[in-house]
Every structure is written in structure tokens, then in C-alpha cells.
C-alpha positions as CSV (number, residue, x, y, z in Angstrom):
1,X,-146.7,-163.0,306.3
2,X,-149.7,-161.4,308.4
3,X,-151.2,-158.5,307.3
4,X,-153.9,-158.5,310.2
5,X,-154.3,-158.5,314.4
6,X,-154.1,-161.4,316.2
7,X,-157.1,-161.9,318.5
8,X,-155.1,-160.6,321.6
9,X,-153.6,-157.6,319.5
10,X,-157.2,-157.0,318.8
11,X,-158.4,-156.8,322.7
12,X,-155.7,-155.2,323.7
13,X,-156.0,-152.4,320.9
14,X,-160.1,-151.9,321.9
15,X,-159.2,-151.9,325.8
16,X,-156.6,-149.0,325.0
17,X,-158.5,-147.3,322.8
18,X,-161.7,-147.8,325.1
19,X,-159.4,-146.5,327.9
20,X,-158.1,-143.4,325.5
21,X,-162.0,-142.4,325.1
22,X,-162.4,-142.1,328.8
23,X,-159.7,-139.7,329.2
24,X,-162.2,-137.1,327.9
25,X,-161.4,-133.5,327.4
26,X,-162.3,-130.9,325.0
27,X,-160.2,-130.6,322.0
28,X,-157.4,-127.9,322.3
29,X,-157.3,-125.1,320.0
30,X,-155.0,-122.6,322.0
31,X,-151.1,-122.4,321.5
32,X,-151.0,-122.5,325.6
33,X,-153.5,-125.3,326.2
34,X,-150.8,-128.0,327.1
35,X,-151.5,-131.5,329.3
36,X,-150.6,-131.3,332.7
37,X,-150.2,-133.2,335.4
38,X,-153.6,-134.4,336.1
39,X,-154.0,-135.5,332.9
40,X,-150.1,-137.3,332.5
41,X,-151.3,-139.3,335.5
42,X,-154.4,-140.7,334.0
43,X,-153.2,-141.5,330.6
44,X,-150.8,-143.1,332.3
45,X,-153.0,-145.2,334.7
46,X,-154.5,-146.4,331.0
47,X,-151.4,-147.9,330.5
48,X,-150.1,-145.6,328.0
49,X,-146.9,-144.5,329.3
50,X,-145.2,-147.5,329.3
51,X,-146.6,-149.5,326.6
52,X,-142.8,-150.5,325.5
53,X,-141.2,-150.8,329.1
54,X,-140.4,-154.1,331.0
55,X,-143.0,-156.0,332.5
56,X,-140.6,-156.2,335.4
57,X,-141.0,-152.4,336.4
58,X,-144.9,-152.1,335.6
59,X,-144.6,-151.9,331.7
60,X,-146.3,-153.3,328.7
61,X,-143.3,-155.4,327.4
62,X,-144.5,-154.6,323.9
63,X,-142.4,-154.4,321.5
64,X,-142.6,-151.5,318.4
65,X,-145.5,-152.9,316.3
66,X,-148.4,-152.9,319.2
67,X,-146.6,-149.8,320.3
68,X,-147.4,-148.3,317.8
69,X,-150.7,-149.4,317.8
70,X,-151.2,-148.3,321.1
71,X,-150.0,-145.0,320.1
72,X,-152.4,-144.9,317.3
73,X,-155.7,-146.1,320.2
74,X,-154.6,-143.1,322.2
75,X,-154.3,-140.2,319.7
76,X,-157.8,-141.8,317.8
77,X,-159.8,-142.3,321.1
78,X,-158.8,-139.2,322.7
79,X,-158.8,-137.3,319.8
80,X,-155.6,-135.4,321.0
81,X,-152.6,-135.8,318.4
82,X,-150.9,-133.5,321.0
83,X,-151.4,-135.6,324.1
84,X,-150.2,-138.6,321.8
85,X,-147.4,-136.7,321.2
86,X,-145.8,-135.9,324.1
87,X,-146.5,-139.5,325.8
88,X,-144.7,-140.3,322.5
89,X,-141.6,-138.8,323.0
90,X,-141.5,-139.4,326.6
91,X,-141.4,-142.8,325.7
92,X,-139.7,-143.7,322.9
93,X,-136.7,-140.8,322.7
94,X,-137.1,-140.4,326.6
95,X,-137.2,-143.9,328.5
96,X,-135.7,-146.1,325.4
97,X,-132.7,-145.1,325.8
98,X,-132.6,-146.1,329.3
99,X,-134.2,-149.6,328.9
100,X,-131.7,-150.4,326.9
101,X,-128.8,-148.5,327.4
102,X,-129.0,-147.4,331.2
103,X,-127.3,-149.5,334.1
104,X,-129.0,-151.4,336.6
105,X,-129.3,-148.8,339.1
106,X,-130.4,-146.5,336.5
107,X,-133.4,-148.1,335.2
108,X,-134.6,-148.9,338.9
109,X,-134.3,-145.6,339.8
110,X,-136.1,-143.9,336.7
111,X,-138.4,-147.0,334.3
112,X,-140.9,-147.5,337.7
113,X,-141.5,-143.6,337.8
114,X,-141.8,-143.5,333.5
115,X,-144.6,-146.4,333.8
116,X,-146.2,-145.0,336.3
117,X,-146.6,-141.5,335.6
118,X,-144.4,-140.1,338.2
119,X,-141.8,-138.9,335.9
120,X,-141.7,-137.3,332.7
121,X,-138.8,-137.9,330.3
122,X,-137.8,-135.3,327.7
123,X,-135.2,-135.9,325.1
124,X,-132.7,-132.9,324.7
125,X,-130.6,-133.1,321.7
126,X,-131.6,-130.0,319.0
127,X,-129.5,-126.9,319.4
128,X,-130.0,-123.5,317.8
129,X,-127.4,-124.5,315.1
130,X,-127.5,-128.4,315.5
131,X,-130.7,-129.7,314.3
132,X,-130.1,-132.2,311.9
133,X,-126.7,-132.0,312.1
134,X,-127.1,-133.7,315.6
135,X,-123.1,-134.7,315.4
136,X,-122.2,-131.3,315.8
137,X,-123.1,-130.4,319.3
138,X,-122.5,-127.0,321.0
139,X,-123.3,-128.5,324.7
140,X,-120.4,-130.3,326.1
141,X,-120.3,-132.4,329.3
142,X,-116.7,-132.7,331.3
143,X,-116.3,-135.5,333.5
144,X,-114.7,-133.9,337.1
145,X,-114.1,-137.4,339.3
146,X,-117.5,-138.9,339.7
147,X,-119.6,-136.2,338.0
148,X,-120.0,-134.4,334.9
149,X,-120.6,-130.6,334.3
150,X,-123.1,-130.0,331.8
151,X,-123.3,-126.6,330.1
152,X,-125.2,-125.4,326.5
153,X,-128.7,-124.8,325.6
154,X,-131.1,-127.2,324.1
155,X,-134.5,-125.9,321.8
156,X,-137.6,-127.7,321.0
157,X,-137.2,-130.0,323.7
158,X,-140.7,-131.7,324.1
159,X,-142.4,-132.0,327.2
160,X,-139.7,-129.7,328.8
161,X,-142.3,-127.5,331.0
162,X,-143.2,-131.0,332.7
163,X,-140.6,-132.5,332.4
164,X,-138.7,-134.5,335.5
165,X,-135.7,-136.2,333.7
166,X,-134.2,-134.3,330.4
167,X,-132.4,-137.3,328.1
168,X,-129.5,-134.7,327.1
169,X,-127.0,-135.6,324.6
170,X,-123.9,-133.5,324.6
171,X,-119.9,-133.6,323.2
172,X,-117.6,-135.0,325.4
173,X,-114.5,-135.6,323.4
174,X,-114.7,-132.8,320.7
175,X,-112.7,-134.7,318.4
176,X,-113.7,-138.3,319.1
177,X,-115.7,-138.1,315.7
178,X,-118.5,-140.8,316.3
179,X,-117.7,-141.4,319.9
180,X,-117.8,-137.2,320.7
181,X,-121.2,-137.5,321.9
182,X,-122.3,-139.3,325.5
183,X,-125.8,-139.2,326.8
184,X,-127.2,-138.8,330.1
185,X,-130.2,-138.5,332.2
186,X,-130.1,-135.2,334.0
187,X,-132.8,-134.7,336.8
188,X,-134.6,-131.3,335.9
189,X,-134.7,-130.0,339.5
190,X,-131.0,-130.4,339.4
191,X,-128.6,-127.6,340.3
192,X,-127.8,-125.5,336.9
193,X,-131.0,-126.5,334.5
194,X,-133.3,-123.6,333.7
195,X,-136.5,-124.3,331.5
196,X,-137.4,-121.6,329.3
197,X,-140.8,-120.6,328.2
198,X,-143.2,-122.8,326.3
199,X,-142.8,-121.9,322.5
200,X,-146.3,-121.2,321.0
201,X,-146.3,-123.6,318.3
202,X,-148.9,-123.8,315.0
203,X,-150.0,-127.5,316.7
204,X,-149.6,-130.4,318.9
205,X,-150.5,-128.1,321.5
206,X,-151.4,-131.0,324.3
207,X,-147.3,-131.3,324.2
208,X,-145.7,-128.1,325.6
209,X,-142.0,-127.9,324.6
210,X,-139.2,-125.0,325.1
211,X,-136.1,-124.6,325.2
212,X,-133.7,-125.9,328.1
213,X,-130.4,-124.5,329.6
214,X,-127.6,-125.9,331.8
215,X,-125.3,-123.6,333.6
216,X,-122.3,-125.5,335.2
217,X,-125.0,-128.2,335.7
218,X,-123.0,-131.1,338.0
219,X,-124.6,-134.6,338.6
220,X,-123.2,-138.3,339.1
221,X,-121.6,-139.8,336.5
222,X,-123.7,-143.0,337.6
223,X,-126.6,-140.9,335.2
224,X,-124.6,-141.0,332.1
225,X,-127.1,-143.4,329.8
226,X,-124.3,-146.2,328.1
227,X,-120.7,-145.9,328.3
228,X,-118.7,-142.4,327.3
229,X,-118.8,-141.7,323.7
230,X,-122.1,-143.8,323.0
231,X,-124.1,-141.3,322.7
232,X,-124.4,-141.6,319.0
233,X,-125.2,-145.1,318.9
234,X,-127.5,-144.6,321.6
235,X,-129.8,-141.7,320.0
236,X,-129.9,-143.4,316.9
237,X,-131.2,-146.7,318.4
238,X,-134.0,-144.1,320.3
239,X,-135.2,-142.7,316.8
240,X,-134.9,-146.1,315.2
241,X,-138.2,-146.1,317.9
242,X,-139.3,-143.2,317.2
243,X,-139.3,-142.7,313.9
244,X,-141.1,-146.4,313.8
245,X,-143.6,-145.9,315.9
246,X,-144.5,-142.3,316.5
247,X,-145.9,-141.6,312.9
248,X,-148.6,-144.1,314.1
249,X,-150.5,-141.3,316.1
250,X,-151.4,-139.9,312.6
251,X,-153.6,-143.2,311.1
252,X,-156.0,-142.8,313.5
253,X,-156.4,-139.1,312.2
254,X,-155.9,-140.2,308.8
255,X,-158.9,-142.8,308.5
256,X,-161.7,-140.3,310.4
257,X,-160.4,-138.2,307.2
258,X,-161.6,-140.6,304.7
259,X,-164.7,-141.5,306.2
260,X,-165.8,-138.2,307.1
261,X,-164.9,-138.0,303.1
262,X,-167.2,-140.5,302.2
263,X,-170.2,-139.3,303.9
264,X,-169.6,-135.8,303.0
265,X,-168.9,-137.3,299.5
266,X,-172.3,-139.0,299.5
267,X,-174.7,-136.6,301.3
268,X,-173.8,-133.6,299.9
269,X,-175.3,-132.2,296.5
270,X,-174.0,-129.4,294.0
271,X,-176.0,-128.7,290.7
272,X,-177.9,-131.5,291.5
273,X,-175.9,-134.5,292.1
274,X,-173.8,-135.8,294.6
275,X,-170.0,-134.6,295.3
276,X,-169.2,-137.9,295.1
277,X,-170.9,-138.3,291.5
278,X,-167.3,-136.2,290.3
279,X,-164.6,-138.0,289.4
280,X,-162.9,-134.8,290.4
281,X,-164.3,-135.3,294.3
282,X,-164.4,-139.4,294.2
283,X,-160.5,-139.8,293.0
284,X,-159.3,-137.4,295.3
285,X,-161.3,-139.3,298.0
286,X,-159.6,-142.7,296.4
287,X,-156.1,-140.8,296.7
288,X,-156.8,-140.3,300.2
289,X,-157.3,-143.9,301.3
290,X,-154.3,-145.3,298.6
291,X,-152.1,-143.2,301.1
292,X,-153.3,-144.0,304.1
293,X,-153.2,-147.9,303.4
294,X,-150.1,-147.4,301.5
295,X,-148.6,-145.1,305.0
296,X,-149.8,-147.9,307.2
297,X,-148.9,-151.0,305.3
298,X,-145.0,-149.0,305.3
299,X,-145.1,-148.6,309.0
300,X,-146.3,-152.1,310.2
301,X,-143.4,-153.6,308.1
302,X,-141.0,-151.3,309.5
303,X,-141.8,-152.1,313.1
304,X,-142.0,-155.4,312.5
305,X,-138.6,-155.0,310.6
306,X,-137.2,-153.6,314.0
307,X,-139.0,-156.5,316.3
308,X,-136.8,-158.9,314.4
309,X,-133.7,-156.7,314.9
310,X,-133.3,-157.4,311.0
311,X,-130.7,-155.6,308.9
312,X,-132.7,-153.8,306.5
313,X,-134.7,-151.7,309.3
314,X,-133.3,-148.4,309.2
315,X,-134.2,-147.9,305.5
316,X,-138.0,-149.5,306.2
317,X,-138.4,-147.1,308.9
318,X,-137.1,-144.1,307.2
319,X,-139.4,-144.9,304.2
320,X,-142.7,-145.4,306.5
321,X,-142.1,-141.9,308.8
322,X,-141.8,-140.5,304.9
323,X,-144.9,-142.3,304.2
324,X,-146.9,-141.4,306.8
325,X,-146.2,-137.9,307.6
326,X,-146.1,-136.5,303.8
327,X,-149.3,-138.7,303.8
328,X,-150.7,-136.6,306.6
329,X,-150.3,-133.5,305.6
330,X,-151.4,-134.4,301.9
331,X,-154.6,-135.7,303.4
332,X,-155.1,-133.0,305.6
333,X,-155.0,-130.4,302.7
334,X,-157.6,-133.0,300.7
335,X,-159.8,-133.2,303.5
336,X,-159.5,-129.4,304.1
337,X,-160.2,-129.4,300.0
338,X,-163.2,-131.3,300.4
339,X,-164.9,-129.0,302.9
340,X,-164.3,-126.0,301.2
341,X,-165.2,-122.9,303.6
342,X,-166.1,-125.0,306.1
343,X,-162.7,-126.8,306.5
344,X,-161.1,-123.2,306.9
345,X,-162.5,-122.0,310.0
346,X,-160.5,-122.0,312.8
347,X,-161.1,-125.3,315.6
348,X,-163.1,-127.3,313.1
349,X,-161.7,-130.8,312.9
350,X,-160.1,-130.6,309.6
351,X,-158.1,-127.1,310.7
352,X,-156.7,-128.8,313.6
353,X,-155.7,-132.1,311.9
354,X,-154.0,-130.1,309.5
355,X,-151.7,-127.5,312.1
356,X,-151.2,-131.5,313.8
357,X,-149.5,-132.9,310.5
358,X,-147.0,-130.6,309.5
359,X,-144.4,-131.0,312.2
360,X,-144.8,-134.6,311.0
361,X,-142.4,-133.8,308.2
362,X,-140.0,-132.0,310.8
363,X,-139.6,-133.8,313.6
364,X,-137.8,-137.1,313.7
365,X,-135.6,-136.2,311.1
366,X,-137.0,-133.8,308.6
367,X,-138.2,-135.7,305.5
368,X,-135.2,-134.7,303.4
369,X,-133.0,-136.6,306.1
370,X,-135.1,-139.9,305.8
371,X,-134.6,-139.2,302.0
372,X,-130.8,-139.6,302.6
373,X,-131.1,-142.3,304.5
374,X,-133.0,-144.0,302.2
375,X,-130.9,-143.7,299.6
376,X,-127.8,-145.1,301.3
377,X,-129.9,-148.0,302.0
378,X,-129.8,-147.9,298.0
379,X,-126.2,-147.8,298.1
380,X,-126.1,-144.3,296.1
């Protein structure tokens, strides 16, 4: 067992984070201050957008431990969690699905576009009352000769405002139990799909999401992602992905926390020592990195868990996006902690990384949802 980069994981993690840094940008503060298309198209010149797509239509080929490591070079040189985010989600919930579920014409037609920065992908699968609960969907599709007809309303749907192919999951056999559910990639300029407003969220502003509807939305049943009635199998394999990989974009976050800790730690005096001279200060500084290493030593076994396709994976990754997002926002509060006043004001560092954490616990699968899944890996 490895517990470091190999000298090309090592090159290629500087090149990307070298390549993140040059993306530039000021960081974003505002609710409406979301990437656009300028910006898509040079992070994904750098490489980013298709970090785990075939080499054979432009990708990286990686497979879920440098992408995540990738993930974590663009949200730490760029500085933008948000931008990370959404090149997240177009990724893994977006073109994952079709790399390995999508026929040949399919992946042709949409991987080349995903790599490149042509298209954005979107994932559409939370509903008003379906959130969790993702095998209960309102949105049903109904196959009509060599379409389907598409009709319900998605919400929270990640890079919806940009979006140019919507991953939408909906019920196709309303009592097929596990096979109800088909996915399908539905073009977003196609006849029947109307994209909502942007949803002003607390954070992760560089990644605009709203919600999505489909009116009597028709399109060739060559789009449908996997056979009818796959579509459960096929969403879970996408947040197998996600949930592996995405976290990532908050260890970056995490260890600029713990130095910045340090130093404040060490150069700051009260009543005439050093913070850092109270055990009250230096153990919550030591609790800081104990989660962090802890967070990331979770994650890099649970991607390579998932590399090797080996049985135990779903429970490793459920327990590393636990880790690592209750370890973000814990951190996040320390840090905050740490800086007293200072923390508090509104576009410092710490603020942000904080309002960037907290979705951490929600998205994915809330943390009470990896909680279950851990525990029937337990067998209770």
C-alpha cells in the first residue's frame, strides 16, 4: 500500500494546478456572479473538463483517484470551490453516465463536445418532493415509436443556466420497482425544456443552478443513456463518482485553513503571548489538521477502492464524502473561530470557505443518507 504520488501523479498534479492559477479571476462574493462561457472554455482548454473521459475522444483517461486530484488542483489554484463545482458535476453526474452507459452513437455525438468545452452536461434528477427519495420520481418519460415524451420539473439542477445536455432521470414503468426509472440525455435547446431562473444560493456561486421543466418534451429514443429501466443502476454508478471524487474540491480549501492557522497561531499575541502558546488555540489548530488528514486519507482509499471495481466501495466512499464534508464545515467554523471578528466579515476568505462547505453535507446524498449506507455495509 502507497500512501504518496507517483512522480507522474506528481507532474501532472503541478501542471493542472499551474494551469488552474492561470485561469485568474477575482473571487466571487455575489449570489449572481456565476462562470460563463468564456470562462467554461478556458478551464476546459486546461484540461479540466475531461479529466475522467477516454483518451479516444480528447480526455484524460484518468480514472477516480487523479480525478480527484485534479479536482482538488483546480478548486486550490483557482481559488474558486464554485467553478470546481460545476466542472464537477458536469463531469462526473453529467458525462459518466454516458461513458459508460451511453451507445456508440451517443458518446460520439456528446464525450468530444464534454472534453472540449462545447457542451455542458447537467444532471437532472431532484424533484420538489423527491430529493433523497430519488426512487420516487414525479417526471415520467413515455416511449411513442422511436421517441420518448418527457414531462415534470426538475430543481437544483447544477449548471442548468449553461447547460447544453440535461442528464434527466425520470419513471418509465411506475411500477417496475427498481427498473421504473430510465435515463436520458435531453438536448436543452430541445422542443419542450424551459430553464428557470438561477436560485440565489448561500455559496458555490461560480456554479449557477435552477430549476428545469419539460412540457411534452419529444426526442429520439437513440438519447436514452442504458437500456429502459436502468436508470437506477445507472445514477447510482454516476454518484459512486461523485460522491468519490467531488468532496476533493474541499482539501485544497481545507489545508490553506490550517496553515493560515499556523501563522495566525504563531504571529499573533494576546496578554502577551502567542495564540498559539494556548492549548485552547493550538488543539483546536491540531483538530483541524487530524480532520483534514483523516478526510483525505478516507477519500484516496475510497477512489482507489472504486479504480479496483472492489466490492467494499460503496461503503468507503459513503464514509470519505461523510469525512470530508462534515470535515469542511467543522474546519470552516474553526478557522472562522480562530479569526474572531475578522473571520466574520463578509468576502474575507474564511466567510466564503465557510457559505462553500455547507452544501457539502447536502449534496450527493445528504450526510444522513451516507449514514445509512454505511450502516448496511455493517449489515445493521
Amino acid at each position: 500500500m502507497h500512501f504518496d504520488l507517483t512522480q507522474e501523479q506528481r507532474r501532472r498534479s503541478e501542471d493542472l494546478r499551474t494551469a488552474a492559477e492561470a485561469l485568474g479571476g477575482e473571487p466571487r462574493n455575489g449570489p449572481s456572479d456565476h462562470v460563463d462561457r468564456s470562462e467554461w472554455s478556458r478551464t476546459a482548454a486546461a484540461g479540466f473538463t475531461g479529466l475522467c473521459l477516454p483518451e479516444e475522444f480528447g480526455g484524460g483517461g484518468l480514472g477516480a483517484l487523479d480525478t480527484a486530484q485534479g479536482l482538488q488542483d483546480l478548486s486550490t489554484g483557482s481559488g474558486d470551490t464554485g467553478l470546481a463545482f460545476a466542472v464537477a458535476a458536469h463531469l462526473l453526474a453529467g458525462a459518466v453516465p454516458v461513458r459508460d452507459f451511453g451507445g456508440g452513437e451517443l458518446r460520439t455525438a456528446l464525450l468530444p463536445g464534454a472534453v472540449s468545452g462545447d457542451l455542458v452536461l447537467a444532471n437532472a434528477i431532484t424533484e420538489a418532493q423527491a430529493g433523497s427519495d430519488v426512487g420516487n420520481l414525479a417526471t415520467t418519460a413515455r416511449r411513442d415509436a422511436d421517441s420518448y415524451v418527457l414531462n415534470g420539473t426538475k430543481t437544483f439542477v447544477s449548471n442548468a443556466p449553461l447547460a447544453d445536455v440535461f442528464v434527466v432521470y425520470a419513471t418509465t414503468d411506475p411500477g417496475g420497482g427498481p427498473f421504473a426509472t430510465t435515463a436520458f440525455a435531453v438536448p436543452g435547446d430541445a422542443p419542450g425544456v424551459e430553464v428557470k431562473a438561477a436560485h440565489s444560493k448561500m455559496g458555490l456561486h461560480g456554479c449557477p443552478a435552477s430549476a428545469v421543466e419539460f412540457r411534452d418534451c419529444r426526442f429520439p429514443a437513440s438519447l436514452r443513456i442504458g437500456a429502459q429501466g436502468q436508470g437506477s443502476a445507472v445514477f447510482q454508478h454516476a454518484m459512486a463518482w461523485e460522491r468519490a471524487c467531488l468532496p476533493a474540491i474541499y482539501l485544497g480549501a481545507m489545508e490553506q485553513q490550517v496553515r493560515d492557522a499556523v501563522s495566525h497561531a504563531r504571529l499573533r499575541h494576546q496578554f502577551g503571548h502567542r495564540l498559539a502558546d494556548f492549548q485552547a488555540v493550538s488543539h483546536r489548530v491540531v483538530d483541524m489538521h487530524q480532520r483534514l488528514e483523516g478526510a483525505r486519507l478516507l477519500l484516496q482509499r475510497a477512489c482507489w477502492l472504486l479504480d479496483g471495481d472492489r466490492g467494499e466501495a460503496p461503503s468507503a466512499v459513503a464514509s470519505a464524502k461523510l469525512a470530508v464534508t462534515e470535515a469542511a464545515v467543522a474546519n470552516a467554523l474553526d478557522a472562522l473561530h480562530l479569526r474572531g471578528a475578522e473571520g466574520y466579515l463578509a468576502g474575507s476568505a474564511v466567510e466564503r470557505q465557510l457559505r462553500d462547505s455547507v452544501p457539502g453535507t447536502l449534496f450527493s446524498g445528504t450526510s444522513e443518507i451516507q449514514r445509512e449506507v454505511i450502516a448496511r455495509g455493517l449489515g445493521l
